[in-house]
Structures are given as C-alpha cells and as structure tokens.
C-alpha positions in Angstrom: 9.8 -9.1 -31.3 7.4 -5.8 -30.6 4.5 -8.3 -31.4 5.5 -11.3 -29.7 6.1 -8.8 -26.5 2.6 -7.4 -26.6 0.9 -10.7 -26.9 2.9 -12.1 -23.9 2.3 -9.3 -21.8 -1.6 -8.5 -22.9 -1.8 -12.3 -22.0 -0.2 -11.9 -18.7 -2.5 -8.9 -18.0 -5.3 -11.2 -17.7 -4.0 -14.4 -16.6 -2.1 -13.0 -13.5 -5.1 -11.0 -12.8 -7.6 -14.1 -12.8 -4.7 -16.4 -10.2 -4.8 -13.2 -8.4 -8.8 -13.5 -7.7 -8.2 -16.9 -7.4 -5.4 -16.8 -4.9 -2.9 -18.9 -6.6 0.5 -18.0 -7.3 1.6 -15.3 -9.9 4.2 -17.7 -10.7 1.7 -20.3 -12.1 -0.2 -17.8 -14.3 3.3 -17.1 -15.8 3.6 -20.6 -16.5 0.6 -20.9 -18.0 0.7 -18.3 -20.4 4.1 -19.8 -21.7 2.2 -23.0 -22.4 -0.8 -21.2 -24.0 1.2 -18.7 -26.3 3.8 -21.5 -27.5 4.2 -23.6 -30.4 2.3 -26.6 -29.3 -0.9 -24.9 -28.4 -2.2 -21.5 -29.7 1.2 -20.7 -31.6 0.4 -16.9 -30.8 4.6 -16.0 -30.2 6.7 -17.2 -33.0 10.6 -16.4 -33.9 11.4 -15.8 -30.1 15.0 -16.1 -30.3 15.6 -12.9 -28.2 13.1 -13.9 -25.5 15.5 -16.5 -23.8 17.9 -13.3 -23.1 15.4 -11.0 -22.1 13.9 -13.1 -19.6 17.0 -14.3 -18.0 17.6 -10.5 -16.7 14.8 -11.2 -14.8 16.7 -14.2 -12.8 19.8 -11.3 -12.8 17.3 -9.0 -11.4 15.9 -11.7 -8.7 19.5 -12.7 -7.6 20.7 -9.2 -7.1 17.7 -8.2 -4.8 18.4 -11.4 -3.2 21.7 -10.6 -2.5 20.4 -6.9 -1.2 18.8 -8.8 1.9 21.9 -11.2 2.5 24.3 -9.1 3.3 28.0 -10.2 3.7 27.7 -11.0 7.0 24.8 -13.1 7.2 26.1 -15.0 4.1 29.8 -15.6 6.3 27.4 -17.2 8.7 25.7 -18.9 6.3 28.6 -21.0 4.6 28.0 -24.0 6.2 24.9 -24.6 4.9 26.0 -23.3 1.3 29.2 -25.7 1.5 28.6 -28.5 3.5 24.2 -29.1 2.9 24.8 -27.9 -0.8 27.7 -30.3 -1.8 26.1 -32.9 0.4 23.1 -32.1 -1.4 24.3 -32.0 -4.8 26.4 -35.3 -4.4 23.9 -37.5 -2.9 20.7 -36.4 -5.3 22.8 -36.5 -8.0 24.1 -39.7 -7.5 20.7 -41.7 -6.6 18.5 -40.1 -9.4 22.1 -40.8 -11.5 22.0 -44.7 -10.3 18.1 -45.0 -11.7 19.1 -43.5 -15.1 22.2 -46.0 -15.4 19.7 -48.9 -13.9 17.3 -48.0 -16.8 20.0 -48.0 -19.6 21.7 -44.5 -20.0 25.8 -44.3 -20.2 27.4 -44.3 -16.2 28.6 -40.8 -16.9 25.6 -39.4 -18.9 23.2 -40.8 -15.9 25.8 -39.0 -13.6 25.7 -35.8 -14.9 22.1 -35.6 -15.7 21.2 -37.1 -12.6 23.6 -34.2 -11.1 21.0 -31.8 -13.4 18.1 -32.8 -11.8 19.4 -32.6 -8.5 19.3 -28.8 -8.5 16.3 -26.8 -8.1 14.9 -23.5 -9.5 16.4 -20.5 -7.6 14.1 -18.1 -9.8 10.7 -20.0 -8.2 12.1 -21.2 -4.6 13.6 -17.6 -4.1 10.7 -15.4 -4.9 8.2 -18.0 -3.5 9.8 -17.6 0.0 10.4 -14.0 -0.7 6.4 -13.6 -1.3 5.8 -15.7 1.8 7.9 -13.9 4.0 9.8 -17.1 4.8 13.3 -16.4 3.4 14.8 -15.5 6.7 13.1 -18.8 8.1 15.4 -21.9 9.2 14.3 -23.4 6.1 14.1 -20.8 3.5 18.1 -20.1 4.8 18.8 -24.0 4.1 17.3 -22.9 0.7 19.1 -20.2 -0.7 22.2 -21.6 1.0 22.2 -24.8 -1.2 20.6 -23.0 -4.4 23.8 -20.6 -4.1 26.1 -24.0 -4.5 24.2 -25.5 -6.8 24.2 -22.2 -9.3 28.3 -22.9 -9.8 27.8 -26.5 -9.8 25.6 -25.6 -12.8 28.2 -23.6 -14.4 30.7 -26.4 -13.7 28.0 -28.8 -15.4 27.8 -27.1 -18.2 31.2 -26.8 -18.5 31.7 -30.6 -18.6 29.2 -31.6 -21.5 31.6 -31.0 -24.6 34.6 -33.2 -22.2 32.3 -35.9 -21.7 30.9 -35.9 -25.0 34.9 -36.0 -26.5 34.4 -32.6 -28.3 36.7 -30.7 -25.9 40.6 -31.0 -25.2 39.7 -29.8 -21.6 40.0 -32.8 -18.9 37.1 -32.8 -16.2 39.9 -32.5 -13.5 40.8 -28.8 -14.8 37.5 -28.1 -15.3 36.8 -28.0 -11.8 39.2 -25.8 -10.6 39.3 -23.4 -13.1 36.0 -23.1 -12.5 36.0 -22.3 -8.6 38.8 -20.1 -9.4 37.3 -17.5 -11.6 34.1 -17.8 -8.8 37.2 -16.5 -6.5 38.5 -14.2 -8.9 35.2 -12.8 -9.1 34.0 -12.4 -5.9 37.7 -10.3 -5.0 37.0 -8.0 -7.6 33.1 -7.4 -6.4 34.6 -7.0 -3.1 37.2 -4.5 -3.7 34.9 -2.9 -5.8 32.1 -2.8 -3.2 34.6 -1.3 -0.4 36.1 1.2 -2.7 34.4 2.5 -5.8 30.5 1.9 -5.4 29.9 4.0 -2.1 31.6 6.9 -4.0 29.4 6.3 -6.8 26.3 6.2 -5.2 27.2 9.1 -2.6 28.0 11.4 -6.1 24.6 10.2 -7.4 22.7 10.5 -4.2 24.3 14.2 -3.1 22.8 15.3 -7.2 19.3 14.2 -5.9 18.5 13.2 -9.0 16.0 9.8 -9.0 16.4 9.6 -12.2 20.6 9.0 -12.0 19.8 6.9 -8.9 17.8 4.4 -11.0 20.1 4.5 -14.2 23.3 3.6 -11.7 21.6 0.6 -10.5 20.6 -1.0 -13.6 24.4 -0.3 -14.7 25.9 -2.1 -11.8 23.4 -4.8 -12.2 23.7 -5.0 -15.8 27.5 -4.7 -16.2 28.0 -7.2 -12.6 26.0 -10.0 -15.4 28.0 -9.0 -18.4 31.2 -9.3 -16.4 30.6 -13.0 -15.0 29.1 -14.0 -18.6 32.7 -13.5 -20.2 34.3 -15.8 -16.8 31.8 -17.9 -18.2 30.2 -18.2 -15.3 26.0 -17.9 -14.5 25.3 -14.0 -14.8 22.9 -14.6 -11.7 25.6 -15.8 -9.6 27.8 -12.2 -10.3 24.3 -10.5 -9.5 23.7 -12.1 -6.0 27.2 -11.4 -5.1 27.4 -8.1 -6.7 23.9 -7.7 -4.7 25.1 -8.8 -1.9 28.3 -6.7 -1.2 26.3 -3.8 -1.9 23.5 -4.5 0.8 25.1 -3.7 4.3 25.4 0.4 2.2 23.1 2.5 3.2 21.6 2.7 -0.1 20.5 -0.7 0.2 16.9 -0.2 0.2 16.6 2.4 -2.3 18.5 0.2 -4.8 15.9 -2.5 -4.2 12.7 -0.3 -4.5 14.5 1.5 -7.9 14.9 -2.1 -9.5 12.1 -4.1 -8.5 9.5 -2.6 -11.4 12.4 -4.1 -13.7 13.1 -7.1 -12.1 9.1 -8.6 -11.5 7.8 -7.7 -15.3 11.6 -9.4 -16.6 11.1 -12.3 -14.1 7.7 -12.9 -15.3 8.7 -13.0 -19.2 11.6 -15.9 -17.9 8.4 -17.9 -16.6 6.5 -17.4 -19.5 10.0 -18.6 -21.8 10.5 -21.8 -19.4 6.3 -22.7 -20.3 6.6 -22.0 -24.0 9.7 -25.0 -23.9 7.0 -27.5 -23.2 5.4 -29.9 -25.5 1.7 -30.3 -25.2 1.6 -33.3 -27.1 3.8 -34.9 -24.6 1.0 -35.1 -21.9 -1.6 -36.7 -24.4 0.7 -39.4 -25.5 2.8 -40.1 -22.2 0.5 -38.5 -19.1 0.9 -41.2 -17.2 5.1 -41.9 -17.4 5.2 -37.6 -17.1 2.9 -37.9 -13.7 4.6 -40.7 -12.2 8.4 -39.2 -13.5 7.2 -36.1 -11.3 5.9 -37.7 -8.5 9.4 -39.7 -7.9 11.6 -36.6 -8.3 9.3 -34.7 -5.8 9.8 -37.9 -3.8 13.5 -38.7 -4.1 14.7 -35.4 -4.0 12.7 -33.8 -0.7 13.8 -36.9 0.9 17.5 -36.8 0.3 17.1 -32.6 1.2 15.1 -33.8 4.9 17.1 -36.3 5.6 20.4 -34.4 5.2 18.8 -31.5 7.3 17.8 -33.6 9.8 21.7 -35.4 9.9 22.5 -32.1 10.8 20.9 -31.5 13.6 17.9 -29.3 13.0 14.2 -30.6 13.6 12.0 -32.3 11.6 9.8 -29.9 10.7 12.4 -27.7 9.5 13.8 -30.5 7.8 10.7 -31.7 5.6 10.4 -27.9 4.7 13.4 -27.6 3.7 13.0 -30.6 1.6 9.4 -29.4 0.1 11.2 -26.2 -1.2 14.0 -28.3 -3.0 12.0 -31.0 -4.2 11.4 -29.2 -7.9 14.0 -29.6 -11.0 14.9 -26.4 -11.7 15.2 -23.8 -14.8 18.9 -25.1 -15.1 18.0 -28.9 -16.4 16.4 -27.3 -19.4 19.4 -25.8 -21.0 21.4 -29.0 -19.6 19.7 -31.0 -21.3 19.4 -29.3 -24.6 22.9 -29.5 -25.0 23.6 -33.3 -23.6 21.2 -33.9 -27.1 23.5 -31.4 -29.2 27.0 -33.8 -28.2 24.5 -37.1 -28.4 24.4 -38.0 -24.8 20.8 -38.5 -24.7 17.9 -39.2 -27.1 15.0 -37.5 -27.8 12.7 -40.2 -26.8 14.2 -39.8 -22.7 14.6 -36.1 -22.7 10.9 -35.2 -23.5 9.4 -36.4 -20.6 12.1 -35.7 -18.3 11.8 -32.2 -19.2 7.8 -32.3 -18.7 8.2 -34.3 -15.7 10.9 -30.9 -14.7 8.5 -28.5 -15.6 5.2 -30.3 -13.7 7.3 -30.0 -10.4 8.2 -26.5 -10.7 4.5 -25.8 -11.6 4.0 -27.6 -8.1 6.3 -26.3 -6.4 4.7 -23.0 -4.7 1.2 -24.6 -3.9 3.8 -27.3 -2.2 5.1 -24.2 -0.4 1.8 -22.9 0.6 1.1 -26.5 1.7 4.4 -27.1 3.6 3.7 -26.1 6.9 0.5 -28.8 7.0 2.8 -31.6 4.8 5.4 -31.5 7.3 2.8 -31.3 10.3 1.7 -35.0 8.9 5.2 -36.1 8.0 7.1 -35.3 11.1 4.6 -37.1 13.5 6.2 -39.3 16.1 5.5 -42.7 16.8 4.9 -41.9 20.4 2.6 -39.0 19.5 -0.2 -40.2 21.3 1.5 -41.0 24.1 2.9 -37.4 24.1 -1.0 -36.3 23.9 -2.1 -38.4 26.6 1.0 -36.8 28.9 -0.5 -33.3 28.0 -3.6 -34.6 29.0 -2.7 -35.9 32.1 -0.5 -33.0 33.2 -3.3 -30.6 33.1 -6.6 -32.9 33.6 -7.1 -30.9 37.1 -6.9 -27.3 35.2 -10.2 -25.3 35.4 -10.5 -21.4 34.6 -6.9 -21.5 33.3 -5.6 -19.6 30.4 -4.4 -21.3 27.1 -1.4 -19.5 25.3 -0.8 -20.2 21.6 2.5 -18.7 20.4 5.4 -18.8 23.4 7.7 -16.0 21.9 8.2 -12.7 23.0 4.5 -11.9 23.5 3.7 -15.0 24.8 6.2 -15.1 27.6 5.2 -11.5 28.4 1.8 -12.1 28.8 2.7 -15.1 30.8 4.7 -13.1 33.2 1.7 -10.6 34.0 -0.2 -13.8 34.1 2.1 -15.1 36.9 2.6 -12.3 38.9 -1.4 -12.4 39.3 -1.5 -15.9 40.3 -3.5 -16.7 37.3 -3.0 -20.4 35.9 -2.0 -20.7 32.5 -1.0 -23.2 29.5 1.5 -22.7 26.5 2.0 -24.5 23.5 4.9 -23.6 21.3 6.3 -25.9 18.2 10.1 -24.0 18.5 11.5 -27.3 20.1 14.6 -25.3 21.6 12.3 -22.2 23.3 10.5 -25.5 24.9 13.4 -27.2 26.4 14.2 -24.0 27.3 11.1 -22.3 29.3 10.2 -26.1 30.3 13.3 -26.3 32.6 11.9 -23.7 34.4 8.2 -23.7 33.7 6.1 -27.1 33.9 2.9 -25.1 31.8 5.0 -25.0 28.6 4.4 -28.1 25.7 5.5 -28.4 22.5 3.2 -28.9 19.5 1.1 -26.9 16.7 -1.4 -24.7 18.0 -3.8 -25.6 15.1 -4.1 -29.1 15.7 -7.2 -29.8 17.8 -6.4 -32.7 19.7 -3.7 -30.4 21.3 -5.8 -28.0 22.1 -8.3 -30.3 23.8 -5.0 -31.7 25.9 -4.3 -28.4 27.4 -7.7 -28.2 28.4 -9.1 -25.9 25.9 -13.0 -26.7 27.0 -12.1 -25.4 30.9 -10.7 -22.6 30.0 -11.3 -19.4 31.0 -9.8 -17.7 28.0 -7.4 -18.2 24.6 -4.6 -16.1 23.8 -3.4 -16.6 20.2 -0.2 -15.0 20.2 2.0 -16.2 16.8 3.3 -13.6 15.2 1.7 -14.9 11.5 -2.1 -14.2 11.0 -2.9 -17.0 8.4 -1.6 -19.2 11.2 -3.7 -16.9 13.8 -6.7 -17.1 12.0 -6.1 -21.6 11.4 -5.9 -21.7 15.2 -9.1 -19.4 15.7 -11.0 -21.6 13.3 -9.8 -24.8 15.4 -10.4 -23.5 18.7 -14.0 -22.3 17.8 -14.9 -25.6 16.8 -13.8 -27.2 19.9 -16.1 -24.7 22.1 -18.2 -21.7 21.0 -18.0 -20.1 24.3 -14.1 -19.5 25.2 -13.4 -15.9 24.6 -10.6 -15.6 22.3 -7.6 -12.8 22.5 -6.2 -12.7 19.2 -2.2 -10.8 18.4 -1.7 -9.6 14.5 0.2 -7.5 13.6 -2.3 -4.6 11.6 -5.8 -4.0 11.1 -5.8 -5.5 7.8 -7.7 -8.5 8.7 -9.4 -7.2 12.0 -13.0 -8.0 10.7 -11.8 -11.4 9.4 -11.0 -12.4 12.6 -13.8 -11.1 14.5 -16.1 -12.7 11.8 -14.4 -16.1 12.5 -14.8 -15.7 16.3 -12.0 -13.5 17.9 -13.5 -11.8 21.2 -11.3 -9.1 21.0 -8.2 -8.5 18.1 -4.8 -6.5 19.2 -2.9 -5.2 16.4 0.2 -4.4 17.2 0.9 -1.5 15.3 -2.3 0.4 16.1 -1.4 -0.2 20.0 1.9 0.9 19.7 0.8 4.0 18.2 -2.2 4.5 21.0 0.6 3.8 23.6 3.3 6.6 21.6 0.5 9.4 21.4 -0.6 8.8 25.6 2.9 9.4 26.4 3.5 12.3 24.2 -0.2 13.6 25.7 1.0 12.9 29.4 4.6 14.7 28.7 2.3 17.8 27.3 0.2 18.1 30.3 -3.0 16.5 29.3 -4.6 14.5 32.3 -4.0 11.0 32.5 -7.8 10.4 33.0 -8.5 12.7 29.8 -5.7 10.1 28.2 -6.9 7.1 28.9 -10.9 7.8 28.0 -9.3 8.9 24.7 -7.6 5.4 24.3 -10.1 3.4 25.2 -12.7 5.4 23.0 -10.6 4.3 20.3 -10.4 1.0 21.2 -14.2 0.5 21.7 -14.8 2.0 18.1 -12.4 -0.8 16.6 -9.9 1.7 16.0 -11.7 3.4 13.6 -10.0 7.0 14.6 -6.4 5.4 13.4 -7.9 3.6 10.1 -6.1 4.7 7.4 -3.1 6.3 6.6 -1.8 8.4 4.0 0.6 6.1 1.4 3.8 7.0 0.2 5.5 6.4 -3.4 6.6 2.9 -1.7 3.4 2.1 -0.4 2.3 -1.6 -1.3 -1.7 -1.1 -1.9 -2.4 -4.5 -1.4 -2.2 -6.4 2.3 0.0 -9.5 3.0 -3.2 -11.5 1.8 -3.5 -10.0 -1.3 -6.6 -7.5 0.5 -6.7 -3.6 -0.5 -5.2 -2.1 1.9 -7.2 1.0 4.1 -5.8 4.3 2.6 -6.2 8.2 4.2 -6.7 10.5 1.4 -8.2 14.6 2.2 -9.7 16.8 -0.3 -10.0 20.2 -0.3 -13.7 21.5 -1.8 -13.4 24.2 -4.1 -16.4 27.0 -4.4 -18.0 24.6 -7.0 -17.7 21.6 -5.6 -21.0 19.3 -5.3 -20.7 18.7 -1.5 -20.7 22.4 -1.0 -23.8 23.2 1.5 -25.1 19.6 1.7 -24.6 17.3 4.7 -23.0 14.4 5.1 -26.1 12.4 5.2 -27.1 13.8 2.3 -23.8 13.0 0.3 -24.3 9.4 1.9 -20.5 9.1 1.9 -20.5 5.6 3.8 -22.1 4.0 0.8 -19.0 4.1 -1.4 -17.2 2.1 1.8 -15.3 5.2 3.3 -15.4 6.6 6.4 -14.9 10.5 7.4 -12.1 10.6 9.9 -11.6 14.7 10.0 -12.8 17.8 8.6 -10.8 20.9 8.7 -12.3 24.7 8.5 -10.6 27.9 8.6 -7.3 26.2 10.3 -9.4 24.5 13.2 -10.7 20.8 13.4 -14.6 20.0 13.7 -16.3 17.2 15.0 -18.4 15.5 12.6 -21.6 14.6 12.3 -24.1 12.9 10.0 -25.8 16.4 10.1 -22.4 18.5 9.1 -22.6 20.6 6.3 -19.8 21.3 4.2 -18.8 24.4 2.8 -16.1 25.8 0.5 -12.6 25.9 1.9 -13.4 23.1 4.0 -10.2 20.2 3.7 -12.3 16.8 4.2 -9.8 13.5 5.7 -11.2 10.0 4.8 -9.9 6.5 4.8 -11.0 3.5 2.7 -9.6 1.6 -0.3 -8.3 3.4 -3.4 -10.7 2.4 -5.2 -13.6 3.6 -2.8 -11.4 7.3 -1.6 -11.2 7.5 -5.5 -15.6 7.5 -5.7 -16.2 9.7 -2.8 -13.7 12.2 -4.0 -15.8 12.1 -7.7 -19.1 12.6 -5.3 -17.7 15.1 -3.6 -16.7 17.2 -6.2 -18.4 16.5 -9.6 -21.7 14.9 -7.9 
C-alpha cells in the first residue's frame, strides 16, 4: 500500500503541476494519472484494494466543507430546488435514458434503474468545479448542489434495490423506499440535536485550550465519526458529512474548521480521482472509440437537456437554465459502483457495461472544461429568434447618441456611476444580462438593455464607436478582461475605465487596452487612510496629492502585503500573488554599505517599498546606502522576495 501511495502521489506531483502551466483543471490531471498508473496501461499500482476507501474520505471531506458554506438556513431556502428540481430531475432522466436501454434490449426494470444511475451526476467534480470557479453561490451552481443533494439518497436508495430486483433479497422495493428516507430523517435529528447541544461545547473547550493542534484533531473526529455513523444507517457517508457540515457552519468556528480540514480533504479528493481513472479499460477506446464517443455525446445531450428544460419550466432564464444543465450533464462517480453490482446479481452483461462505464467516465473528464465553457455555450444556446430584431431596436434607440458613455455591468457600481453620470447631465448607455435588474431599471430608465457585454454586435448597438468613454463594471475580471478585448477591436481610440476587484491582473489589463484600472480594494484602502489622515489633522490638500501620487505610480506604494498562515499564494487565475516581506541586515550582511543601485534589487522582479533606520522611515533612492540595523520592506512574488533576501544577505 506504502508503494502504490508513493507512485500515485510522485505521479500526481508532476501531472497536476504540468495542467497547472497548462491551465486545465486539477481535476483532469487526477484523472489522468488514474488511467496512466492502472492495469490497462503502465500497471505501476497493483493490489489497491484499500485505495477505494481512502479516496472516498476525500468525497467525505468535500461534502462536509460543502456543507460549512450552506448553512442551515440557506439550505431551508433551498428545498425547493433539492425536492421538487431533484425528483423532477431524477424521474424524468432516469426514465428517458431508462426507455433507450429497454428500446435497445435490456429488462424494463434493469433499463429503469440503470437509466435512474446515469441520471445522477458527480457531486465530487460539479461541487469543487464550482467551488474553484467561485460559482457555487450562483443561480446555477445552487440548482446544482440542490439536485446532487437528492440524487446522493436516491443513490443510496438505488443501491438498496439491486439485490430486490435481482430476487436475492426478501426486502420489497415498496419498504425499501421508506426505510430509507426514514433513517435520512433519523439522521439528520440526531446531527441536529447534536449540533445545538454538544458540538459548540466541544469546540468552545477546545478553542478556550488554544491548542491548534486539538482544534484540528476535533474536526477530523466529527468528520470522521459523522461518515462512520451514516455508513452503519447504510446510508452514503458523504451525505452524513454535508449535513453534519452543514449544521455546524452558522458556529462561529465555521471558518477555522474549513481552513483545519482542507490540506486533508484536497490530497484525499485527489486519490478518489485518481481511483475513478484507474477503473477504466484502455482497451475499450481502441476496440469501441467510436460507440464510447457517440455513448458520451448523447448523455451530455439528453441529460443537460432534460436539466434546462426543467429549469426553465420553473421560471428562471435561459441562461441560467443551459448552465444549470452543462453542470449536470456528466454521469457521476455513483454509476460505477451501480453498475458493478447490477453485473454481481446478473442484471447486465459485460459486453453493455464496458462502454457505458467509459462513455461515464469521458463525460466527467468533460465536464469542467464544459464548465469553463458554459458561460459562451449558453450565450449561443439561449439566443432568441427575434435576436436581431432586438439588435436593430438597440440600434435604433440610440442611433442619435454621440459623446455618450457605455456602461458594461448594471449592478451596484454600475448604477452608482450612473447616478453621478446623471446628476451631471452626462448621457449614458447600460447593458446588463440579469433579465430581472433590466425590467427593473428599464421602467424607470430608457438607457438600460439587456445583453452580454462581450458580444460585439451589442456593443456596436449602443453605439460603442461614438462614444466618449467605456466603463466596464462586472464584478468578474476574466469576463472584464473578454469585454476589453471586444471593445478594443471595435475602436482603438475609446478610453476604457476598467472595475476589478485587486491589482492582481492590473498590467494584464492595461496591456490589453484598459485606459485606466480601479481595483477595488486598493481604493477602498486609499479612501480608509484619507479619512483617518483628515480626522488626524493632516491637510486635505496634503491628502489628496498623497492619493493621487499613489494613483499615478499604479499603486505601487500599496503593492504588496504581508501574508498570513491562510494566505492563498496564488491569484484567482492561478498568478503568484504580490507578497510584502522586510528583512533586517545584520552587521555581515552583503548589502551592508552598498547602494541600492549597486545591489540592482529590481532585477530579481521586487520592488523596495520602505526602509527603516534607527526607529524612523527614509525615503529611498537608487543612491541609498544600507547599513547594519537597517529593516528593508519589499514586495514581489515569493519566489523573487525569496532572491533578493539571499542578495541581500549572503551576496
């Protein structure tokens, strides 16, 4: 076991560190190592019989930080998506892919409950995918997790039902069922009284000790005993996690939990990944490419349909809709074990099961570039009939607009900016694609359309060419940066106001055309330290030279800043992140009595932001000699504070 563990993980080192550079998912690279390491290709992992229950603590881990972030509350407010789209989800998928298998020769109720199989998706890849994309609070990563939560007792129930259908039970389906959802109840009392009553007391003990090392020792417990305790109901060990998880996140512990388990819960996750690739058959592909492709293609097809249509029944757009559908689309982790034991009780052959379980696992493999894709898919999908009549409305409704100002984004930031804009008699143009916020502001406000910012023909309907300047003012910056791309190729003259959120991508965004970048965090903190300057007496002239000095220098003064033990080093793209770091030069340091020019500092890619002497801060200088005693501040990446610090001390 020690061996097969150090060739899966020495091959994940390398793997998740090449998709990394690439910029494709972690998830993939886990997937692919499964498939290299297996039986059917380089056969390096052999007599893994303990791997299938390792890994799954990595789906108990997932689940239980899942159910950190939806607390009770938000999951009361969530139960009609989990019971009404998930049931309507589960019965309709289930029942067309069911009908195909019957039309192509399988037994009515083996079709059935196969076809129910592959009607659920994989809650391990759809719930860290929209974790990682910062979409599970979205309209569609909520229709997500709210059907994968109903399909994870389905699953139990499904499981359940194999040895009645197959004759080798004295259990009837019909008691199945309700014994079923009854130890699901049973369960989530006892979590809940336990939740309310013993845990806080626990963790407050643990806590008032302040001892990390008990902290982290009482989470895995809970965690660990939650799984153990809904494996003997019988039921799925990640379902007692994410409720466990769950009624634990409105404490105040919440996020400490979360931090404490998640070095746990990625490295386990990954090993599941790596168990679900080593299941495939390599010589499936070579003899049957073709059936697997087109298998895989149809449940993409069937089952994001069903999902957007359903969605859309209900009431919610159809963008929303076809996302919602693209992140349910996949067979999940669940059809694996389902069908194992459907050819234990001889429900299936062989012959049907292999490619249905490569056709399974080619979807899941899809599934988060489909997710990266979604936004453009259901862009193209979700495209009216009378979309070029809409276009030529635009068009018309603002042909006579010259010098105006074009507003991408019409939330918060966009209305306030429009406000200002008003109130100065200045024209202006919004685009929005929240279909409510547009009925909304367009009752009142004529200027406001919906559509996608980072489709050019809308841009060119609001005038784009005329105007006098852009505001891009969405709140995400790979959607910032699309509509930068697209307004720069429509006109190379338009100056360009660009909203993000930090200064992680500021030089991106220039370099792609921005006029000017605002990142909100760095402004909030200019706008903090005026106030706190003005309440200590400082002139406001004195204040505001200071600010803008900052902001002419590209905010170089407030680069940087020094990273705590939670600290993610790397930005939402995957970028190192700018870190402050000071060091304090000992009497035989290197740097001691040369300057700064003749350290040349800025090679190594940091920049000096301070220099203390004696207790009292000195401007520097490129001609500023250090001395000993002297505490030096710099920012830059990790890798680049780690260099200087070497030059400054050892040379």
């Amino acid at each position: 076991m020690f061996a097969n563990l150090l060739i899966i993980l020495a091959s994940s080192l390398v793997v998740i560190a090449l998709f990394r550079r690439l910029q494709l998912p972690p998830v993939l690279g886990y997937l692919c190592v499964g498939l290299l390491v297996g039986p059917t290709a380089f056969d390096w992992v052999n007599d893994n019989e303990a791997l299938p229950d390792l890994a799954e603590l990595g789906v108990v881990f997932l689940l239980f930080s899942l159910g950190l972030e939806f607390s009770l509350s938000k999951m009361l407010a969530l139960r009609r998506v989990v019971f009404g789209l998930g049931s309507l989800q589960v019965l309709c998928t289930g029942a067309v892919l069911g009908g195909l298998l019957a039309f192509f020769g399988m037994s009515l109720a083996a079709a059935l409950m196969l076809g129910t199989g592959l009607a659920l998706s994989s809650t391990a890849i759809v719930s860290k995918e929209l974790t990682s994309l910062g979409e599970i609070f979205s309209s569609h990563g909520q229709n997500a997790i709210g059907v994968l939560l109903f399909q994870d007792v389905i699953a139990v129930l499904l499981l359940t039902l194999v040895p009645v259908f197959a004759g080798s039970s004295d259990q009837a389906w019909y008691w199945a069922l309700p014994l079923t959802l009854g130890k699901t109840v049973v369960l989530f009392v006892g979590l809940l009284l336990a939740s309310r009553w013993l845990l806080p007391r626990l963790f407050h003990e643990v806590a008032a000790s302040h001892s990390a090392e008990l902290f982290v020792l009482l989470a895995l417990v809970i965690v660990l005993l939650t799984a153990w305790l809904t494996h003997l109901l019988g039921l799925s060990p990640a379902l007692g996690a994410f409720l466990a998880g769950m009624l634990l996140g409105e404490s105040h512990y919440r996020h400490q939990i979360e931090a404490d388990i998640r070095p746990f819960r990625d490295i386990l996750l990954g090993l599941f990944f790596v168990s679900i690739g080593m299941l495939i058959d390599l010589q499936l592909f070579a003899h049957h490419g073709l059936l697997i492709l087109g298998l895989t293609l149809a449940l993409l097809l069937i089952k994001g349909s069903v999902v957007a249509l359903l969605v859309k029944v209900r009431g919610s757009d159809a963008e929303t809709a076809w996302r919602s559908g693209l992140a349910l689309a996949q067979g999940g982790e669940f059809c694996f074990a389902l069908m194992a034991q459907m050819q234990q009780n001889q429900l299936m052959p062989a012959e049907i099961s292999g490619p249905l379980l490569a056709a399974t696992f080619c979807s899941m493999v899809m599934t988060p570039l489909l997710l990266r894709a979604a936004p453009r898919i259901a862009a193209s999908l979700h495209r009216k009939p009378n979309q070029e009549a809409h276009l030529e409305e635009i068009s018309a409704l603002n042909a006579e607009l010259h010098g105006h100002v074009v507003i991408c984004g019409y939330g918060r930031v966009g209305q306030s900016i429009g406000r200002f804009l008003r109130r100065e008699q200045q024209p202006f143009v919004a685009l929005d694609d929240d279909p409510v916020r547009v009925t909304e502001a367009a009752a009142g406000e004529s200027c406001v359309h919906y559509g996608d910012s980072r489709r050019g023909d809308l841009l060119s309907a609001v005038g784009l060419e005329r105007a006098r300047l852009l505001v891009v003012a969405v709140d995400k910056t790979d959607i910032a940066m699309q509509v930068l791309k697209e307004a720069r190729r429509l006109s190379a003259t338009v100056p360009i106001l660009v909203r993000t959120r930090d200064d992680s991508l500021l030089a991106e965004l220039k370099e792609a055309g921005a006029s000017e970048v605002v990142p909100e965090l760095l402004e909030s903190s200019l706008m903090l330290a005026s106030h706190a300057l003005v309440m200590l007496g400082v002139e406001e002239q004195r204040v505001r030279a200071g600010v803008n000095e900052v902001r002419h220098s590209r905010y170089k003064l407030l680069r940087g800043f020094y990273h705590g033990a939670q600290t993610n080093l790397l930005g939402t793209q995957g970028q190192p992140r700018v870190l402050m770091h000071a060091v304090n030069l000992g009497a035989d340091a290197h740097a001691c009595g040369r300057s700064v020019t003749d350290l040349a500092l800025e090679q190594l890619g940091v920049e000096i932001q301070g220099l203390q002497r004696g207790g009292n801060e000195l401007e520097v200088d490129a001609d500023t000699t250090l001395h000993a005693g002297d505490t030096v501040r710099m920012s830059g990446t990790l890798a680049a504070i780690e260099a200087c610090e070497a030059r400054l001390l050892g040379g």
